[in-house]
C-alpha positions in Angstrom: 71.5 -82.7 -58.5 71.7 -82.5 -54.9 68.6 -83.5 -54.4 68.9 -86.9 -56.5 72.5 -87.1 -54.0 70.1 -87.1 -51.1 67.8 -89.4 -52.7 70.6 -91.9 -53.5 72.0 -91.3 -49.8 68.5 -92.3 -48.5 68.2 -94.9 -50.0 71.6 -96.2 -49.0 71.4 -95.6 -45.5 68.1 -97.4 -45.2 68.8 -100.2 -47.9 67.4 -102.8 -45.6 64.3 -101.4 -44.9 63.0 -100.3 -48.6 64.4 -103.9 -49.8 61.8 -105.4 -47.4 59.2 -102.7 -48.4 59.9 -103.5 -51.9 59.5 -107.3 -51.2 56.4 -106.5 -49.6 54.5 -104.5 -52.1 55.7 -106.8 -55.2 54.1 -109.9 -52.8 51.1 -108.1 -52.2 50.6 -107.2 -55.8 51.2 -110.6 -56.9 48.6 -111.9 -54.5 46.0 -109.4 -55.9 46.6 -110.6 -59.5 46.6 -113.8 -58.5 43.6 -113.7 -56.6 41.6 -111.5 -59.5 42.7 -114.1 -62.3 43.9 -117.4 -61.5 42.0 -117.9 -58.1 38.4 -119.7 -58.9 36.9 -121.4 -56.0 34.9 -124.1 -56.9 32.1 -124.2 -55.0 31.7 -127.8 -54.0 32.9 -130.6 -51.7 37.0 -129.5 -52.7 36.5 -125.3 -51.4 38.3 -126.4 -48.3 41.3 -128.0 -50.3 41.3 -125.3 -52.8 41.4 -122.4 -50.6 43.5 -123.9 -48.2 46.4 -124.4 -51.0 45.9 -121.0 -53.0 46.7 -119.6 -49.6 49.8 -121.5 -48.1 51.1 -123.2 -50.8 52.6 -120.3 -52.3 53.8 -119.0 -49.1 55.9 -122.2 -48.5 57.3 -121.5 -52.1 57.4 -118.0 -51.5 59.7 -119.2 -47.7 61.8 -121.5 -49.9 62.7 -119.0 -52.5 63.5 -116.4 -49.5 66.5 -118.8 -48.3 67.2 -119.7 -51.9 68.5 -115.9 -52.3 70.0 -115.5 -48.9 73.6 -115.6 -49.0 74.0 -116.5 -45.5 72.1 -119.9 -45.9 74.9 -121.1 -48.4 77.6 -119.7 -46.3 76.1 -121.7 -44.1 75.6 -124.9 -45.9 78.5 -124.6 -48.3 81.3 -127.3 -47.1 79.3 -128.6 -43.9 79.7 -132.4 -45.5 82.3 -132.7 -47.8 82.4 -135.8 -49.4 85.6 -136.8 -47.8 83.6 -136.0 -44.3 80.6 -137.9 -45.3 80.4 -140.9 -42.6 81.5 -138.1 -39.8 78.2 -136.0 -41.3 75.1 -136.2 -38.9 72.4 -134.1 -40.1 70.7 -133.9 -36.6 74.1 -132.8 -35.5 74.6 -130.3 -38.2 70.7 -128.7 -37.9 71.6 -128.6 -34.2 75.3 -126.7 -34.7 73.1 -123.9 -36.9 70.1 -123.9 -35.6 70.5 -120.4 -34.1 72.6 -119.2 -36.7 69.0 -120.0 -39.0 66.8 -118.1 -36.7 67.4 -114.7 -38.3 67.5 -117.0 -42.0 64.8 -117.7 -41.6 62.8 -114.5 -40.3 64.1 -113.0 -43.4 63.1 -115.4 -45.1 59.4 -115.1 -44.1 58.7 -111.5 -45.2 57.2 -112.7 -48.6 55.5 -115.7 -47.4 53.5 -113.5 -44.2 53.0 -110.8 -46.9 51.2 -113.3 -49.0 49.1 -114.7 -46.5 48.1 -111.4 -44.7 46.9 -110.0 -48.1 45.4 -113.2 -49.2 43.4 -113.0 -45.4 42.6 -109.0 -46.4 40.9 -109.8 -49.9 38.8 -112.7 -48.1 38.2 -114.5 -50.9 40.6 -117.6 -49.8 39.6 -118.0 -46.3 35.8 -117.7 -47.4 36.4 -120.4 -49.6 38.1 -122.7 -47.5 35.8 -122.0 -44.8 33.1 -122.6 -46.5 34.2 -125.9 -47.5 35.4 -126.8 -43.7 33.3 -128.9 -41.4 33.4 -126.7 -38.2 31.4 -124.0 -40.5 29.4 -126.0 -41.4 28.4 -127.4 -38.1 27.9 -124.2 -37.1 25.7 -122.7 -39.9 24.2 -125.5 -41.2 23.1 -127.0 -38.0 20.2 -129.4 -38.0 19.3 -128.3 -41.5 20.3 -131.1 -44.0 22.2 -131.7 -46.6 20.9 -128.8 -48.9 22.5 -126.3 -46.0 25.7 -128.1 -46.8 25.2 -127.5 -50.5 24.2 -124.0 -50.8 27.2 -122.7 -48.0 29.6 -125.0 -51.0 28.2 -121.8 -53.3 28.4 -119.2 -51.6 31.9 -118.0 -52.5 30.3 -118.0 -56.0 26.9 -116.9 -55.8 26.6 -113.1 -54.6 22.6 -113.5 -54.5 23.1 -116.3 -52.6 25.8 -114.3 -50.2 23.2 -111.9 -50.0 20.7 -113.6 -49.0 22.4 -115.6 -46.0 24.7 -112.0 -45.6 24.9 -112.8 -42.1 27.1 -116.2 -42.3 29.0 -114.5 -45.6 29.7 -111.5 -44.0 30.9 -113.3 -41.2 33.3 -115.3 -42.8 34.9 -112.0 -44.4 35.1 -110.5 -41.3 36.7 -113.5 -39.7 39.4 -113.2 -42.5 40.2 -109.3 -42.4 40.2 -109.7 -38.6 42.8 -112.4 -38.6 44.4 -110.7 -41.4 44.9 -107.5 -39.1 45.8 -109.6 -36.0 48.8 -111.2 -38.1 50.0 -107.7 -39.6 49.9 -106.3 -35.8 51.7 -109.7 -34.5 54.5 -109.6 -36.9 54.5 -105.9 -36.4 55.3 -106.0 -32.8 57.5 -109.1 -33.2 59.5 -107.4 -35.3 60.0 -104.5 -32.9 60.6 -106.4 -30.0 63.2 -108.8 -31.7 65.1 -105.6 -33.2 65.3 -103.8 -29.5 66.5 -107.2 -28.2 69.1 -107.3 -30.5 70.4 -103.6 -30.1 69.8 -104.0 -26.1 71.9 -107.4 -26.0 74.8 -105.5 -28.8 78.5 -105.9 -27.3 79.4 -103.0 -29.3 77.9 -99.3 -29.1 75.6 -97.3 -31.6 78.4 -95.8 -33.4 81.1 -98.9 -33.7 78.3 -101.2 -34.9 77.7 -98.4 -37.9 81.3 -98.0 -38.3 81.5 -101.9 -38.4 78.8 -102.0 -41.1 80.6 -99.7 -43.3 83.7 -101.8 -42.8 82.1 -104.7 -43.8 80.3 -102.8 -47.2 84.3 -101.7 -48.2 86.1 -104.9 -47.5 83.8 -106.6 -49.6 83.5 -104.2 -52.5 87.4 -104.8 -52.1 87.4 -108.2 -52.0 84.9 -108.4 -55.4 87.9 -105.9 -57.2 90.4 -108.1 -56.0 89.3 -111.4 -56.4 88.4 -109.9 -60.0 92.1 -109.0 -60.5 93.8 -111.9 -59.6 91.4 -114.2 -61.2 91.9 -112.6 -64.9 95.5 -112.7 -63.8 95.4 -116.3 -63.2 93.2 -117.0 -66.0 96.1 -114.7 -68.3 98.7 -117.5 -67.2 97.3 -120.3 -67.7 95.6 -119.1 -71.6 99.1 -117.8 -72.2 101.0 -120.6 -71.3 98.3 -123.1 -72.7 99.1 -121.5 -76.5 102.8 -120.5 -76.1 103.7 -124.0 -75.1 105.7 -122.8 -72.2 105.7 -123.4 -68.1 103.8 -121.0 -65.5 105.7 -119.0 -63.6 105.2 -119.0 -59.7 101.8 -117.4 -58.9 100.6 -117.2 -55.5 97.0 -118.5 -55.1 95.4 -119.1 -51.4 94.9 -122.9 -50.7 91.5 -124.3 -49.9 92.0 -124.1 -46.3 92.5 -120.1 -46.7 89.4 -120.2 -48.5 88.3 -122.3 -45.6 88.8 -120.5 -43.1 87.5 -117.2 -44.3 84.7 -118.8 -45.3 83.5 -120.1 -41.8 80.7 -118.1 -39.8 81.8 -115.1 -37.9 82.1 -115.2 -34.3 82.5 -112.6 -31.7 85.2 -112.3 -29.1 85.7 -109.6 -26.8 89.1 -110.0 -25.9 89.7 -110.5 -29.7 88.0 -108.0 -31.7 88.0 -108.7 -35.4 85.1 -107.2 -37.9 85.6 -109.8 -40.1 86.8 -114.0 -40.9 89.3 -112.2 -43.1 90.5 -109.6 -40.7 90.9 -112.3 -38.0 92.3 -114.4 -40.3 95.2 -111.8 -41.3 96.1 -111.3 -37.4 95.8 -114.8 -36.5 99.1 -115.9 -38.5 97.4 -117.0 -41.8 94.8 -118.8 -38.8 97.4 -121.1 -37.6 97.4 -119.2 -34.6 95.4 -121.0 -31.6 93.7 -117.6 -31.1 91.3 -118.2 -34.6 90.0 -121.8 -33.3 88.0 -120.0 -30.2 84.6 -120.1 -30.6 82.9 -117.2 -29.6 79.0 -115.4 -29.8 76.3 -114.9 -32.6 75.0 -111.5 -31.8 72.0 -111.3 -34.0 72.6 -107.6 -34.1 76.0 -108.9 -36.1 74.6 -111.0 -38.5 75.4 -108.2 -41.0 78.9 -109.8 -40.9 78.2 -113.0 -42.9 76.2 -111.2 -45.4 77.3 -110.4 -48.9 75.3 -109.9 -52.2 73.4 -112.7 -53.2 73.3 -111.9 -56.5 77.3 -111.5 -56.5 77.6 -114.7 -54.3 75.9 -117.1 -57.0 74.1 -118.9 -54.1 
């Protein structure tokens, strides 16, 4: 038993980390099926379209999906151009207010799709395709030899005799691929490092507030989900109850859509102000009709936490 309490502790402390593992192992299991069943070069004049879309295209799917289930995208977005707001709504205005605030979106975002294409680079089998189909390769193996040159490096990625027998261009093609494959795993590697000691060097709070702030932020909104919970069936109660009785609601306070407005806009830090939360700032700013909650204030990527909820709770 205290064993599986460890287990579960492990697991919570480094959530983040085993979510992206997770991620990366169901993408690169899904790449190998893929490429085992479904992926069939064919060997003629299209390799170079085929092999070109098996890899990328479901990367950009697998990208758009990744900010589909990010809860800070539609924080983000939610509200930005309400109807009402619609002629004062310039997109190029918008994309430039967020821009930053997309940056770590969007490197979430791209775990998946950089999984997908580093495996697909490892198994070879859509880069030889493509490359076999491309022009520069051709150039460069078929130089000076015709058209039948042209037509046999088309068959290649199908023909293991025919591999075989011009091993030297296959092989090379394969290694190109693993070796590009490697060279992205070791770039994103390093980026990843290098972004995360950025972001813990540039912190304006210490090691042990910025935990304390993160379990601050897990509790208020396990407390806000309880809440909310509450005084929704509440509400809901009222309104069925009065709907069948016939009779008038009695007073029931409910926060107004600016509350819900202004808890709902992207954290900000301030160190003459400190807050861990829209909510927290909002309850010491007078209801936010105190000048104080209009300041703007920094995006510490090392605080994007803050904006995060669950975005399977959320709803998108």
């Amino acid at each position: 038993m205290d064993r599986l309490r460890e287990a579960l502790d492990f697991c919570i402390r480094h959530q983040t980390v085993l979510g992206y593992s997770i991620v990366s192992l169901l993408t690169a299991a899904s790449e190998y099926i893929f490429s085992s069943v479904v992926f069939k070069c064919p060997c003629n004049s299209g390799n170079m379209l085929y092999g070109s879309v098996f890899l990328m295209v479901p990367a950009f799917i697998l990208l758009l999906l990744g900010y589909m289930v990010n809860a800070r995208t539609w924080r983000l977005l939610t509200g930005t151009c309400p109807p009402e707001k619609c002629r004062d709504c310039s997109p190029r205005g918008t994309c430039a207010r967020y821009c930053w605030v997309l940056i770590p979106v969007t490197a979430r975002a791209s775990v998946a799709p950089l999984t997908w294409i580093a495996v697909a680079l490892l198994n070879a089998n859509s880069y030889v395709c493509a490359a076999s189909g491309n022009s520069l390769t051709k150039d460069f193996i078929c130089k000076d030899q015709g058209q039948e040159c042209q037509n046999l490096l088309f068959k290649i990625p199908c023909d293991e005799k025919l591999s075989t027998n011009t091993s030297s261009e296959f092989l090379s093609l394969q290694a190109q691929s693993q070796l590009i494959g490697w060279f992205l795993i070791a770039t994103i590697t390093t980026v990843a490092l290098i972004s995360t000691c950025v972001s813990h060097c540039c912190s304006p709070v210490s090691y042990l507030q910025l935990k304390f702030w993160k379990i601050y932020s897990k509790e208020e909104q396990k407390l806000f989900e309880i809440k909310a919970k509450e005084h929704a069936t509440k509400l809901a109660e009222i309104n069925i109850n009065c709907f069948f009785e016939g009779t008038d609601p009695a007073a029931f306070h409910t926060p107004s859509n600016k509350d819900w407005q202004k808890i709902s806009l992207l954290y900000t830090f301030n160190s003459q102000e400190q807050y861990y939360s829209m909510i927290h700032k909002y309850v010491n700013t007078n209801r936010g009709n105190s000048a104080s909650f209009e300041e703007d204030g920094q995006n510490p990527t090392v605080l994007g936490f803050v904006d995060e909820t669950d975005a399977i709770d959320s709803g998108f």
